[in-house]
CHARMM-style PDB file with segment names, atoms N, HN, CA, C and O in Angstrom:
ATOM      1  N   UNK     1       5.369  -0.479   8.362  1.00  0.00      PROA
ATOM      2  CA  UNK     1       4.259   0.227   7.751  1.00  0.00      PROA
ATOM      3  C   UNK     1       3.285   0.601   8.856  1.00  0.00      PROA
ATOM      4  O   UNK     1       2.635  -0.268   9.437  1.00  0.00      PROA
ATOM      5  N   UNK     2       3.173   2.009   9.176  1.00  0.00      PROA
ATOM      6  HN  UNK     2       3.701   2.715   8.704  1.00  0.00      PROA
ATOM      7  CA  UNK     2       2.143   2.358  10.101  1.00  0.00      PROA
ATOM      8  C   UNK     2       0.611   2.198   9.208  1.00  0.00      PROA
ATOM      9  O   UNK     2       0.348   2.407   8.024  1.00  0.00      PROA
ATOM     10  N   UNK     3      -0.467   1.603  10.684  1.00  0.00      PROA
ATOM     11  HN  UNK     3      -0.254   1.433  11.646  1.00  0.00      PROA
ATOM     12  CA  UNK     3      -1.504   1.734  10.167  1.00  0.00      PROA
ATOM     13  C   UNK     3      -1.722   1.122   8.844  1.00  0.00      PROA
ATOM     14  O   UNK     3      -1.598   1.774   7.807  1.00  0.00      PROA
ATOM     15  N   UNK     4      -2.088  -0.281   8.873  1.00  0.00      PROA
ATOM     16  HN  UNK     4      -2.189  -0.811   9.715  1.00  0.00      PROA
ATOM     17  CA  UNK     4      -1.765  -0.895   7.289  1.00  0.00      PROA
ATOM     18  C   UNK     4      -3.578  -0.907   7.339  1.00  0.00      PROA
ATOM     19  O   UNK     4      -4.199  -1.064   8.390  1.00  0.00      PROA
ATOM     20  N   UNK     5      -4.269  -0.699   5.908  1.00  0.00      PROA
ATOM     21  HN  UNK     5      -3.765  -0.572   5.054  1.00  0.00      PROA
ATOM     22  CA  UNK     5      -5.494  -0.450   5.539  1.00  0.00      PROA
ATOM     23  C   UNK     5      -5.957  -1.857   5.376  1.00  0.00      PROA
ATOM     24  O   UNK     5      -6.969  -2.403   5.817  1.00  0.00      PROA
ATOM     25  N   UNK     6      -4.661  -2.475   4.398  1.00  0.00      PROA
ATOM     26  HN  UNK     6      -3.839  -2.032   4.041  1.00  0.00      PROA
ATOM     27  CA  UNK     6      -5.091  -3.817   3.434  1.00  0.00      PROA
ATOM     28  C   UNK     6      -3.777  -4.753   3.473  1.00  0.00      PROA
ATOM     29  O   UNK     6      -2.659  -4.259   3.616  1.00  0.00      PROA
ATOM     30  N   UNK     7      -3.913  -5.629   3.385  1.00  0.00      PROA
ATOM     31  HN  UNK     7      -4.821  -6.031   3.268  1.00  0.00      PROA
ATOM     32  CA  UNK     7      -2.728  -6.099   3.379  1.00  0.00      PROA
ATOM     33  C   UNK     7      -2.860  -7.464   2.637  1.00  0.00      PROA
ATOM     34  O   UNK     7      -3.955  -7.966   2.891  1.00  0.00      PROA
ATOM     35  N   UNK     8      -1.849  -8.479   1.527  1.00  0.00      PROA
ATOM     36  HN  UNK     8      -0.960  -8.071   1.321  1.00  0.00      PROA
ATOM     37  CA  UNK     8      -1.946  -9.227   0.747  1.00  0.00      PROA
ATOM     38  C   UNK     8      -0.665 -10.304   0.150  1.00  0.00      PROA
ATOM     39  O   UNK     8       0.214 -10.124  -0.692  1.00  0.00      PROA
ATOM     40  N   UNK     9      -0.904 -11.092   0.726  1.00  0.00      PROA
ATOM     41  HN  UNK     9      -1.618 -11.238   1.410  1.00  0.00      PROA
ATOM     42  CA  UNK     9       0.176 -11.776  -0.124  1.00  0.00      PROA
ATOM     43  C   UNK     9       0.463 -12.732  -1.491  1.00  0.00      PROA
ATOM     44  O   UNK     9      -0.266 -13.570  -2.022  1.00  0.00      PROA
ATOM     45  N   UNK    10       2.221 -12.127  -1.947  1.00  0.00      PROA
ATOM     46  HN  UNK    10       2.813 -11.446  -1.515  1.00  0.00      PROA
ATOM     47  CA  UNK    10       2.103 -12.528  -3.361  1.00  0.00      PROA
ATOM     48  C   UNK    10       2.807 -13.424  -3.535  1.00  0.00      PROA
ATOM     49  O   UNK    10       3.691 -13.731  -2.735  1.00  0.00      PROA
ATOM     50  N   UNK    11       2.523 -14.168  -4.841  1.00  0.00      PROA
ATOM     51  HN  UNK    11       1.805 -13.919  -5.491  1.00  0.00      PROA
ATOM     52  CA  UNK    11       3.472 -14.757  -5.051  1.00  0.00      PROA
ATOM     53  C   UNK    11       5.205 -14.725  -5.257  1.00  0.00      PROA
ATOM     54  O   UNK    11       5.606 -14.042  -6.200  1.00  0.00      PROA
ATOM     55  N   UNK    12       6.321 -15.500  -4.337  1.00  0.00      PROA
ATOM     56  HN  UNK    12       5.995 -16.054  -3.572  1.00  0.00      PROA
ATOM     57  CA  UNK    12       7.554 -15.575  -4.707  1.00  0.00      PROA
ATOM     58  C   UNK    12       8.083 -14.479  -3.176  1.00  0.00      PROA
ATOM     59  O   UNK    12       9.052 -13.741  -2.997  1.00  0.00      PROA
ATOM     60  N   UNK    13       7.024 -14.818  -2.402  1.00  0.00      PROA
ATOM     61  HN  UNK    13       6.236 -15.417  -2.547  1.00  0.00      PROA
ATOM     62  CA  UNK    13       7.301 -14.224  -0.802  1.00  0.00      PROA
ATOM     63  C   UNK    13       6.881 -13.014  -0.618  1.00  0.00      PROA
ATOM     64  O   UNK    13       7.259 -12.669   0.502  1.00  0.00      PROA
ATOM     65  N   UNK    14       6.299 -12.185  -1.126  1.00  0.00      PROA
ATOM     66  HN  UNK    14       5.992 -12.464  -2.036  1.00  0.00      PROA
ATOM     67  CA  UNK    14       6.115 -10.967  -1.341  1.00  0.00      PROA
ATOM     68  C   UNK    14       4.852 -10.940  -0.642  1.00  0.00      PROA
ATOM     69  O   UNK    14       4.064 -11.886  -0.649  1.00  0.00      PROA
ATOM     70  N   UNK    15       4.674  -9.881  -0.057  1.00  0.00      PROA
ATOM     71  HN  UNK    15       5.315  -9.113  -0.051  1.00  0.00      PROA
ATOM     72  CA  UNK    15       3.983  -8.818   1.234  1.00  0.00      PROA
ATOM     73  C   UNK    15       3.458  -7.689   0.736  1.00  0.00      PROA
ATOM     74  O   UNK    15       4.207  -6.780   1.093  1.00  0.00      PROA
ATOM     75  N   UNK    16       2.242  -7.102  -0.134  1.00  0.00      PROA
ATOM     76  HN  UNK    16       1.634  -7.840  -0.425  1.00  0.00      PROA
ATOM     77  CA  UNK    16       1.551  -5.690  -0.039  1.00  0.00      PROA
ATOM     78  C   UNK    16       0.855  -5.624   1.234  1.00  0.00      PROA
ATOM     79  O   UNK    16       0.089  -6.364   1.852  1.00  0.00      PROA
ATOM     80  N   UNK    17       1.557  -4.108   1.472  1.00  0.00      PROA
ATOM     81  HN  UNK    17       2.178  -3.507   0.970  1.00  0.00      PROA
ATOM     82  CA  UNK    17       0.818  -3.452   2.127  1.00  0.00      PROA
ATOM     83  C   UNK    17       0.230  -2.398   1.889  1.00  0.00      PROA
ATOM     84  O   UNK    17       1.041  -1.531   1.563  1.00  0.00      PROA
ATOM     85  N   UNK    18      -0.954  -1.998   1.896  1.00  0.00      PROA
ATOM     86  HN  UNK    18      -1.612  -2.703   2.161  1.00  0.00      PROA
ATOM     87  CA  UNK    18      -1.512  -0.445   1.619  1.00  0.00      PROA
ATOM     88  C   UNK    18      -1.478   0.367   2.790  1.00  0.00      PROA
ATOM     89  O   UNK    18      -1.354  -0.197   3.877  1.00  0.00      PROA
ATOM     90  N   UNK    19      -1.539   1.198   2.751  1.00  0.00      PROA
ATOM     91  HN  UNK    19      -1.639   1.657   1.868  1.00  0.00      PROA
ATOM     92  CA  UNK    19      -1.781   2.413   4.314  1.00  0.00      PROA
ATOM     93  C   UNK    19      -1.872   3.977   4.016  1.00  0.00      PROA
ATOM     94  O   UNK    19      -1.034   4.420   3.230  1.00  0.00      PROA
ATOM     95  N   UNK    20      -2.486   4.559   4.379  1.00  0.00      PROA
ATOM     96  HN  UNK    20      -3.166   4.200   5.017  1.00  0.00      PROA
ATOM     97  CA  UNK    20      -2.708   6.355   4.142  1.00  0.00      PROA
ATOM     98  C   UNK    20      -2.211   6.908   5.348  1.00  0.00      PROA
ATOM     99  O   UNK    20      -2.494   8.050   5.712  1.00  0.00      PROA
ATOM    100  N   UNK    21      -1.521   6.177   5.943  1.00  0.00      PROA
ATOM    101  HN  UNK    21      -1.291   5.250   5.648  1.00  0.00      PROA
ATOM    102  CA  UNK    21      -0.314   6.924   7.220  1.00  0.00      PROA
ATOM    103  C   UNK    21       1.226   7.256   6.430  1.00  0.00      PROA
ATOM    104  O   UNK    21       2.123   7.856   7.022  1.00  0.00      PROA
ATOM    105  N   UNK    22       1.317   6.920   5.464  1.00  0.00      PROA
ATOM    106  HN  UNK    22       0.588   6.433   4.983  1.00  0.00      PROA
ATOM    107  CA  UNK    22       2.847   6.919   4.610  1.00  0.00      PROA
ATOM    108  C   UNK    22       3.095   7.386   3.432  1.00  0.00      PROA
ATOM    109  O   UNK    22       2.292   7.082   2.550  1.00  0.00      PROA
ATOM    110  N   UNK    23       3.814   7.917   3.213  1.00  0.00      PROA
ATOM    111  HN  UNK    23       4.467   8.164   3.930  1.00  0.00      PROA
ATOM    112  CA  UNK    23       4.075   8.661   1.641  1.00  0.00      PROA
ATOM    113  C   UNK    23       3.681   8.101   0.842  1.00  0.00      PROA
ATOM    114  O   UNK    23       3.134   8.767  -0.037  1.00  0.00      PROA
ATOM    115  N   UNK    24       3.720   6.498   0.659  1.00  0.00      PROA
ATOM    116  HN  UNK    24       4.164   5.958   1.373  1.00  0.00      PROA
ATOM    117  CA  UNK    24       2.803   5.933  -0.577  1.00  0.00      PROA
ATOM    118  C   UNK    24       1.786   5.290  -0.091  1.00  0.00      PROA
ATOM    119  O   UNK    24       1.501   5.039   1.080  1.00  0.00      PROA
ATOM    120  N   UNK    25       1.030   4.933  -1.477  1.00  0.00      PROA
ATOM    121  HN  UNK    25       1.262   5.138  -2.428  1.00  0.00      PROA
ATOM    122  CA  UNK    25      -0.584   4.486  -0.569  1.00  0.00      PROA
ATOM    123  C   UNK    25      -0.124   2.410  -0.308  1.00  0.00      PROA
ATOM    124  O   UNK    25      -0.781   1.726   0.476  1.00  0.00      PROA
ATOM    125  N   UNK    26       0.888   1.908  -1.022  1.00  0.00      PROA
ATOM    126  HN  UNK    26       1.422   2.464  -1.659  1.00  0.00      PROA
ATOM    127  CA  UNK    26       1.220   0.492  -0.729  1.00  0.00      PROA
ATOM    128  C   UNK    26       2.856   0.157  -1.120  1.00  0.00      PROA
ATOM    129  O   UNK    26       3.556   0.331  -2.118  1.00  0.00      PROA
ATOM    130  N   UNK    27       2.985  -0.219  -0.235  1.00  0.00      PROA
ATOM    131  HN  UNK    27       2.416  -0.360   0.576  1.00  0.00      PROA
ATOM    132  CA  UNK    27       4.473  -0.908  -0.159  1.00  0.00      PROA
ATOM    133  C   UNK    27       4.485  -2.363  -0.261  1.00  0.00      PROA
ATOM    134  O   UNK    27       3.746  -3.189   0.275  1.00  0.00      PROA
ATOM    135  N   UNK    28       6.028  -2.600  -1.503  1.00  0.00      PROA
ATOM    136  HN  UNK    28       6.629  -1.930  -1.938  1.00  0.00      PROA
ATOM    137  CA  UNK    28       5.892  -4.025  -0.946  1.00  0.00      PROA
ATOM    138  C   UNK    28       6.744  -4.705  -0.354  1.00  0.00      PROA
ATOM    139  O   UNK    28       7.799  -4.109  -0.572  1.00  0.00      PROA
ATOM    140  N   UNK    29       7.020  -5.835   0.440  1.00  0.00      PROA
ATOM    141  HN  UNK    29       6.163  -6.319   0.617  1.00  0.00      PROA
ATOM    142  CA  UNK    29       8.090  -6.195   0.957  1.00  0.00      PROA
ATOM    143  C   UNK    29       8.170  -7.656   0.650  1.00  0.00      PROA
ATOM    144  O   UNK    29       7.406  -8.581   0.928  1.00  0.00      PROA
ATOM    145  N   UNK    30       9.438  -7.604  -0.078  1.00  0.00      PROA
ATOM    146  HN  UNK    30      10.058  -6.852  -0.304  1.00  0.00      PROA
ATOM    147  CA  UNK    30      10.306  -9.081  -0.258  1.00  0.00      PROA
ATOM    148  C   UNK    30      10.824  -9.519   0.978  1.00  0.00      PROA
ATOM    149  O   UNK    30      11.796  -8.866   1.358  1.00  0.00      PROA
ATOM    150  N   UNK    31      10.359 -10.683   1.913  1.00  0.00      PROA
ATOM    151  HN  UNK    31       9.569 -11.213   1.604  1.00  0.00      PROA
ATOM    152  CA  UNK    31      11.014 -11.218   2.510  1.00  0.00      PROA
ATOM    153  C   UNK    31      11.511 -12.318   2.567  1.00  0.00      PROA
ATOM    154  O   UNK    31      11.378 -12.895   3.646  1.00  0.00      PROA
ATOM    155  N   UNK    32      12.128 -12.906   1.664  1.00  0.00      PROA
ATOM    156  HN  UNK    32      12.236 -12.437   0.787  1.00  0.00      PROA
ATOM    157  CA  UNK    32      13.048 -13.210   1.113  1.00  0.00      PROA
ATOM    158  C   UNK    32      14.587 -12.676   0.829  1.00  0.00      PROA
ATOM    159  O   UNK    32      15.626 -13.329   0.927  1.00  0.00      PROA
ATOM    160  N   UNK    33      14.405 -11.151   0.408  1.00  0.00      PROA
ATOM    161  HN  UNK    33      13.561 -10.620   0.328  1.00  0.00      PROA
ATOM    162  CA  UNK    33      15.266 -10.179   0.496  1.00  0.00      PROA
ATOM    163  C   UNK    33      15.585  -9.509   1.814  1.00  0.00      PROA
ATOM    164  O   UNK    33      16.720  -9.152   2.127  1.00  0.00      PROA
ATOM    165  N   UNK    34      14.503  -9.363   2.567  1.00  0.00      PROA
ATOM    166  HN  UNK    34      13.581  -9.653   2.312  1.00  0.00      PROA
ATOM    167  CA  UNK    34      14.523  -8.820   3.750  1.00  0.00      PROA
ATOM    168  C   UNK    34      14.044  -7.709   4.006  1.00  0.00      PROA
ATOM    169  O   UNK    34      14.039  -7.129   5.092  1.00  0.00      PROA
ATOM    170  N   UNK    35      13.494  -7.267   2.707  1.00  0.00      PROA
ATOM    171  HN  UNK    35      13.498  -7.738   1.825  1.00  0.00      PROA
ATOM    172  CA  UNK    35      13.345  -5.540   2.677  1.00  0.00      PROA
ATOM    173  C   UNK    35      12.693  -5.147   1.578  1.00  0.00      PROA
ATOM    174  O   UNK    35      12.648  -5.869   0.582  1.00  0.00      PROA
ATOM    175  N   UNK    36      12.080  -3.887   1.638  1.00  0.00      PROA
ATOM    176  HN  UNK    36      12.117  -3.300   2.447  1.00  0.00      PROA
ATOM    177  CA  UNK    36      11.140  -3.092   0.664  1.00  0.00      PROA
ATOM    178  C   UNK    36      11.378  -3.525  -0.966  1.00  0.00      PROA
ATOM    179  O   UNK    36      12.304  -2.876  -1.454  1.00  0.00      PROA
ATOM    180  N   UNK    37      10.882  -4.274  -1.706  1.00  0.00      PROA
ATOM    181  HN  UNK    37      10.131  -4.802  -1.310  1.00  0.00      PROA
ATOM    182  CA  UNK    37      10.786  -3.763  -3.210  1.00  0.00      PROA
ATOM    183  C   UNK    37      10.553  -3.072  -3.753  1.00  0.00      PROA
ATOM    184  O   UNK    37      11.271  -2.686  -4.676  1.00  0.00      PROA
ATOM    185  N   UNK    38       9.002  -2.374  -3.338  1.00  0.00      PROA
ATOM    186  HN  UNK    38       8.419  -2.688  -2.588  1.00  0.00      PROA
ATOM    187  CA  UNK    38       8.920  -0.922  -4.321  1.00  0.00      PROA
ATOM    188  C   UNK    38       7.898  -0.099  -3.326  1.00  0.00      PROA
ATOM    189  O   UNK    38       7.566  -0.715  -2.313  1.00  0.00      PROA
ATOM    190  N   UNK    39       7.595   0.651  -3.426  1.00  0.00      PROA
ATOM    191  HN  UNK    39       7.864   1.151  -4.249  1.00  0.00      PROA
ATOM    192  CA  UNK    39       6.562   1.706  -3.523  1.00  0.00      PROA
ATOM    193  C   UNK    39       5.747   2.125  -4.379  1.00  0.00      PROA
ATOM    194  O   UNK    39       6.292   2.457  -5.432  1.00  0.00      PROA
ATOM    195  N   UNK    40       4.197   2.293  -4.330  1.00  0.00      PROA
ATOM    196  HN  UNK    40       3.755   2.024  -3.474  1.00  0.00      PROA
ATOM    197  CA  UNK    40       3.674   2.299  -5.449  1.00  0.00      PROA
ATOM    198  C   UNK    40       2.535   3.268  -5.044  1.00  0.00      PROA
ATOM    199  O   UNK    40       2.143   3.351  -3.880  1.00  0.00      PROA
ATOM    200  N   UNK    41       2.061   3.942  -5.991  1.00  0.00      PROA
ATOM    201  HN  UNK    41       2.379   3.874  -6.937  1.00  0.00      PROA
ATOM    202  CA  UNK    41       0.836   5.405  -5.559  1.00  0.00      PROA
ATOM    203  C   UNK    41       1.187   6.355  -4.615  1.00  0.00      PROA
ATOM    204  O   UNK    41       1.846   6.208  -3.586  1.00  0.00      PROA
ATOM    205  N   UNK    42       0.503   7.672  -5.235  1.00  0.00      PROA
ATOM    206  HN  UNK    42      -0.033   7.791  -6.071  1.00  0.00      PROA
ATOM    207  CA  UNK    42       1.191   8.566  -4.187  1.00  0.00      PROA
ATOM    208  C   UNK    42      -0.320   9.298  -3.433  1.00  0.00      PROA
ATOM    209  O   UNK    42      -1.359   8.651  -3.567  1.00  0.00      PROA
ATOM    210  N   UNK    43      -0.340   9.844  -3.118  1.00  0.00      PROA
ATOM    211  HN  UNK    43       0.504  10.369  -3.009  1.00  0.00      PROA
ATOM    212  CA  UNK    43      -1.644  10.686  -2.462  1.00  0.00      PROA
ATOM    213  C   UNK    43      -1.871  12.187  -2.950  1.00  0.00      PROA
ATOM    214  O   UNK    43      -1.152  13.156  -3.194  1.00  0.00      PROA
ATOM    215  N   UNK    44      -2.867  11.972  -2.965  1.00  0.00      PROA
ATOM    216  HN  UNK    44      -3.451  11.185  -2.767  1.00  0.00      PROA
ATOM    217  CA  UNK    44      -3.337  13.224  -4.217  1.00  0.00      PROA
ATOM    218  C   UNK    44      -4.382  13.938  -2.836  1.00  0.00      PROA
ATOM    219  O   UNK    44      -5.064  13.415  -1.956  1.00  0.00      PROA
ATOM    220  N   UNK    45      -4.042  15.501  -3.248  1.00  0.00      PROA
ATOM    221  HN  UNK    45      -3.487  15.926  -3.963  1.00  0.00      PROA
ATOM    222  CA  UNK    45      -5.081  16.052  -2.474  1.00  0.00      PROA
ATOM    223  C   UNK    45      -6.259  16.436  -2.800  1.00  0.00      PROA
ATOM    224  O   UNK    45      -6.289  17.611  -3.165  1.00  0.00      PROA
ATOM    225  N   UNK    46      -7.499  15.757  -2.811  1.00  0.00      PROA
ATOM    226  HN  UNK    46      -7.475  14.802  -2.515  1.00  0.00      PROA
ATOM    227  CA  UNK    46      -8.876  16.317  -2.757  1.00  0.00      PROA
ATOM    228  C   UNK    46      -9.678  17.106  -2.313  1.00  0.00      PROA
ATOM    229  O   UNK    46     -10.676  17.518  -2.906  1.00  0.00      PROA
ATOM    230  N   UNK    47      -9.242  17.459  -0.982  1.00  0.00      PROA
ATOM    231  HN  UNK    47      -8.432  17.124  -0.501  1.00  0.00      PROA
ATOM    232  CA  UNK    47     -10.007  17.884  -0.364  1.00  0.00      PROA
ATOM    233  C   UNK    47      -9.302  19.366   0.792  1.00  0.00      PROA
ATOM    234  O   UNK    47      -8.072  19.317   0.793  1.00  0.00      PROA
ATOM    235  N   UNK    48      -9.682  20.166   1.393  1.00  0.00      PROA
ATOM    236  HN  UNK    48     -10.681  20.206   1.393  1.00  0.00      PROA
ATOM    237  CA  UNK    48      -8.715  20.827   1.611  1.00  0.00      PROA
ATOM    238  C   UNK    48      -7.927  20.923   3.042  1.00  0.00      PROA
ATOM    239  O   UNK    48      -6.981  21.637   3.375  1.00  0.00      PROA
ATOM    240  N   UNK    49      -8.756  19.820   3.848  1.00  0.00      PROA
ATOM    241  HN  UNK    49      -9.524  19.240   3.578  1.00  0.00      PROA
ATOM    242  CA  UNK    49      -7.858  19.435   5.173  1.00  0.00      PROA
ATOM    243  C   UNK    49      -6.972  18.270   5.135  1.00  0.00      PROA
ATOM    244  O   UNK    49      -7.101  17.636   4.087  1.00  0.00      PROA
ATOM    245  N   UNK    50      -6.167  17.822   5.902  1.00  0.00      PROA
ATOM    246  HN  UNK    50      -6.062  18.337   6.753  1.00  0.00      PROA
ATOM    247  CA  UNK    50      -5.350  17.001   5.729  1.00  0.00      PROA
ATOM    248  C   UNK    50      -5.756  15.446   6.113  1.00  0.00      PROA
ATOM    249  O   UNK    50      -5.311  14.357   5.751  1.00  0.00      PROA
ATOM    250  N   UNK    51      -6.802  15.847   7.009  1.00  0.00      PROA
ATOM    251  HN  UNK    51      -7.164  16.732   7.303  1.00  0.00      PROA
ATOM    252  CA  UNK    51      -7.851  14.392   7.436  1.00  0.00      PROA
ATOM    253  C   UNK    51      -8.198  13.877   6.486  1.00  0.00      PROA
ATOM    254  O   UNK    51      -7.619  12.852   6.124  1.00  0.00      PROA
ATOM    255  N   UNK    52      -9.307  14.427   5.722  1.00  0.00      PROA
ATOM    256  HN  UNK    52      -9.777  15.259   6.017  1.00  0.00      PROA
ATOM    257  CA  UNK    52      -9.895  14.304   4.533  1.00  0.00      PROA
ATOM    258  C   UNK    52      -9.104  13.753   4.091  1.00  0.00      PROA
ATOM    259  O   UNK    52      -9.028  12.603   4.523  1.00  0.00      PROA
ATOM    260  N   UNK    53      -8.288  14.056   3.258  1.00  0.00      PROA
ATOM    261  HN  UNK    53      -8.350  14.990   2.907  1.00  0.00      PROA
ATOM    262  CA  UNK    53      -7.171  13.912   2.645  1.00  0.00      PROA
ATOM    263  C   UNK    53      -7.000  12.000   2.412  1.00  0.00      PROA
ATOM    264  O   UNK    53      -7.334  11.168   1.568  1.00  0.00      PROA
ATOM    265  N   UNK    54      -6.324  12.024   3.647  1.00  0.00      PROA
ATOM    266  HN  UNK    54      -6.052  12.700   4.332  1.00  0.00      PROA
ATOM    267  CA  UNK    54      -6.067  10.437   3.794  1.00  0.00      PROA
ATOM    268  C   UNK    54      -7.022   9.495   4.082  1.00  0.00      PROA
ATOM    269  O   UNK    54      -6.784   8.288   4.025  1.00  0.00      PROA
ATOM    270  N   UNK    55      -8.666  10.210   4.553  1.00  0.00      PROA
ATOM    271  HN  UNK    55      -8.859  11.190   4.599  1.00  0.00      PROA
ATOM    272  CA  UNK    55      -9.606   9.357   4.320  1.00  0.00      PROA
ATOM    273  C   UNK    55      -9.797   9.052   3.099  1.00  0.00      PROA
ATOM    274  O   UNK    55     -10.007   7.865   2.847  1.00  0.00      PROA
ATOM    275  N   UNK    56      -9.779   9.933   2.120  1.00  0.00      PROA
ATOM    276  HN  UNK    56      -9.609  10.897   2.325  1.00  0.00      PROA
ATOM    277  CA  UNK    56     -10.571   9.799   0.513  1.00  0.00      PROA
ATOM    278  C   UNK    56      -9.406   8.870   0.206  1.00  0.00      PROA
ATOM    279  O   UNK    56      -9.776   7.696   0.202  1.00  0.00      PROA
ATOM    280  N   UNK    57      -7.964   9.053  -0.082  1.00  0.00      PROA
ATOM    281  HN  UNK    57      -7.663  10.007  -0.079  1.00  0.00      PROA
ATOM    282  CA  UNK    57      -6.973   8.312  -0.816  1.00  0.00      PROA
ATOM    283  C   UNK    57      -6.791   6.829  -0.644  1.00  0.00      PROA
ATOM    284  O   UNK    57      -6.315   5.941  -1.351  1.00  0.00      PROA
ATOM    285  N   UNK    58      -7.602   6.905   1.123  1.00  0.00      PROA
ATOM    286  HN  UNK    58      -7.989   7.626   1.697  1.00  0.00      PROA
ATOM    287  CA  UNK    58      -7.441   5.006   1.642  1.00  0.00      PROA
ATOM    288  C   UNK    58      -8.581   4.433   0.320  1.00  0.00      PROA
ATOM    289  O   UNK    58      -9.438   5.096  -0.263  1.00  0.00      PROA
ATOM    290  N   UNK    59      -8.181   2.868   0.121  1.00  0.00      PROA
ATOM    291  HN  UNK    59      -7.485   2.329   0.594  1.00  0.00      PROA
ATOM    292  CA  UNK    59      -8.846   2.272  -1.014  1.00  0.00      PROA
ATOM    293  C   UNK    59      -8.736   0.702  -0.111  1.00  0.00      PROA
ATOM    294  O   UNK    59      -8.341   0.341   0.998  1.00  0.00      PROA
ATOM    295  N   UNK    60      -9.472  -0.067  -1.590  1.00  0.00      PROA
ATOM    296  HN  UNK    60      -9.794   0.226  -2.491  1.00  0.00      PROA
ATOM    297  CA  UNK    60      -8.774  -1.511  -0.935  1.00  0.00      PROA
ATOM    298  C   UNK    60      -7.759  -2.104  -2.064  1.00  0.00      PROA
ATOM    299  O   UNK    60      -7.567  -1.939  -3.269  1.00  0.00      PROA
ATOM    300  N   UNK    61      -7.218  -2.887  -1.003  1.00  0.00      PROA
ATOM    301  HN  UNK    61      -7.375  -3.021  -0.025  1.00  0.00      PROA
ATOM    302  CA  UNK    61      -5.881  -3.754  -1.615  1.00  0.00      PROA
ATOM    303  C   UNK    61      -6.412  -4.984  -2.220  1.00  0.00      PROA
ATOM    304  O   UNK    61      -7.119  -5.399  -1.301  1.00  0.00      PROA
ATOM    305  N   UNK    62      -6.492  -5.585  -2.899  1.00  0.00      PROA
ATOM    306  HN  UNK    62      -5.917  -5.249  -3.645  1.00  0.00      PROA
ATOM    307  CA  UNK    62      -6.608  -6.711  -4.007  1.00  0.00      PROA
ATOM    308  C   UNK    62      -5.813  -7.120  -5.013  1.00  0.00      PROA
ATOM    309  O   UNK    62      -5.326  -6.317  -5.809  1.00  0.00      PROA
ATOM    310  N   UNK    63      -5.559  -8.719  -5.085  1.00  0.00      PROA
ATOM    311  HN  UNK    63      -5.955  -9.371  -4.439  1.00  0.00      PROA
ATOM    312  CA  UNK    63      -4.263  -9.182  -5.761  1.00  0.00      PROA
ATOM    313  C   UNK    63      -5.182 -10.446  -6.383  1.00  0.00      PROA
ATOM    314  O   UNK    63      -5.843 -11.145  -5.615  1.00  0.00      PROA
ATOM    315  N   UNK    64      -5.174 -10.676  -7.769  1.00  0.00      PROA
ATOM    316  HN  UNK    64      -4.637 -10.109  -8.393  1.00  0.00      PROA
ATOM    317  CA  UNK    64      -4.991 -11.631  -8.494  1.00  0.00      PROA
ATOM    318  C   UNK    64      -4.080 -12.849  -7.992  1.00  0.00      PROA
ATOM    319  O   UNK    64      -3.079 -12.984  -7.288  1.00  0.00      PROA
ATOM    320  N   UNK    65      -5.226 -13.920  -8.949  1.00  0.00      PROA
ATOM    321  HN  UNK    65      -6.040 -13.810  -9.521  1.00  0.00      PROA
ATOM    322  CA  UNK    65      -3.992 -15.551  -8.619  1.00  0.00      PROA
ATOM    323  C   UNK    65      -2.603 -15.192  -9.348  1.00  0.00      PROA
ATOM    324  O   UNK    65      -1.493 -15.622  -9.033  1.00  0.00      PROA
ATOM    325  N   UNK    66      -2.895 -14.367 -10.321  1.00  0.00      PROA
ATOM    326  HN  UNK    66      -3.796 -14.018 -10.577  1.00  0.00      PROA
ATOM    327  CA  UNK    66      -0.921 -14.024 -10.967  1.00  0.00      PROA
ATOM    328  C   UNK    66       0.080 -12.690  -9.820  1.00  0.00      PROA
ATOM    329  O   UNK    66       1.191 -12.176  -9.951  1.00  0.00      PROA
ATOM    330  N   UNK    67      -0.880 -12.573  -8.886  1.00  0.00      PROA
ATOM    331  HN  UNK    67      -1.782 -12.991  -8.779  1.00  0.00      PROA
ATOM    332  CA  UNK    67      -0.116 -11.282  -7.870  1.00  0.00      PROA
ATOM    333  C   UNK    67       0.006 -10.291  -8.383  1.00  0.00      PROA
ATOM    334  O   UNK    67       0.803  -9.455  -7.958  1.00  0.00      PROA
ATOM    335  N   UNK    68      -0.950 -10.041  -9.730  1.00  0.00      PROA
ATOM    336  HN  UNK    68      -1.597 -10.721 -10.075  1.00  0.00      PROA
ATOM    337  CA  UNK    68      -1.226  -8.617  -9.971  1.00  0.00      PROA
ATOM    338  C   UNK    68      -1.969  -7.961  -8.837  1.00  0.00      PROA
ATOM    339  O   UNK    68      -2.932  -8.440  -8.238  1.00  0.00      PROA
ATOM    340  N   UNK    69      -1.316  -6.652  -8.599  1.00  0.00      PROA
ATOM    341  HN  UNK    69      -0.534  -6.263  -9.086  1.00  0.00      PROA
ATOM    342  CA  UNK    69      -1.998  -5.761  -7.622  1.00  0.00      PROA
ATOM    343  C   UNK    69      -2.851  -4.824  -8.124  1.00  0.00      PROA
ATOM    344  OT1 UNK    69      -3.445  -4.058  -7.364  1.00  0.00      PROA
TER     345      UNK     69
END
């Protein structure tokens, strides 16, 4: 994950990462599995440069004691 914004860990080994360098705004990774579980949010354009762009879409990452994201 380039450029990670936020980053969080879940329960059952699991790794969010957020970032506005990558097609989605957070990935997660089972390592346990070894590798990506899902992808989640996409980036929406607001604004009409591409900077902008990935400034406005960065957020923060936050996870519940149940590893709701």
């Amino acid at each position: 994950m380039d450029a990670p914004t936020g980053v969080r860990v879940l329960a059952g080994g699991e790794i969010a990462v957020a970032s506005v360098a990558n097609a989605n705004l957070i990935a997660v990774y089972d390592y346990a599995r070894q590798g990506r579980s899902a992808n989640l949010g996409d980036l929406t354009d607001l604004a009409e440069t591409p900077a902008l762009n990935r400034f406005l879409n960065g957020g923060r990452l936050a996870a519940d004691t149940a590893s709701n994201i």
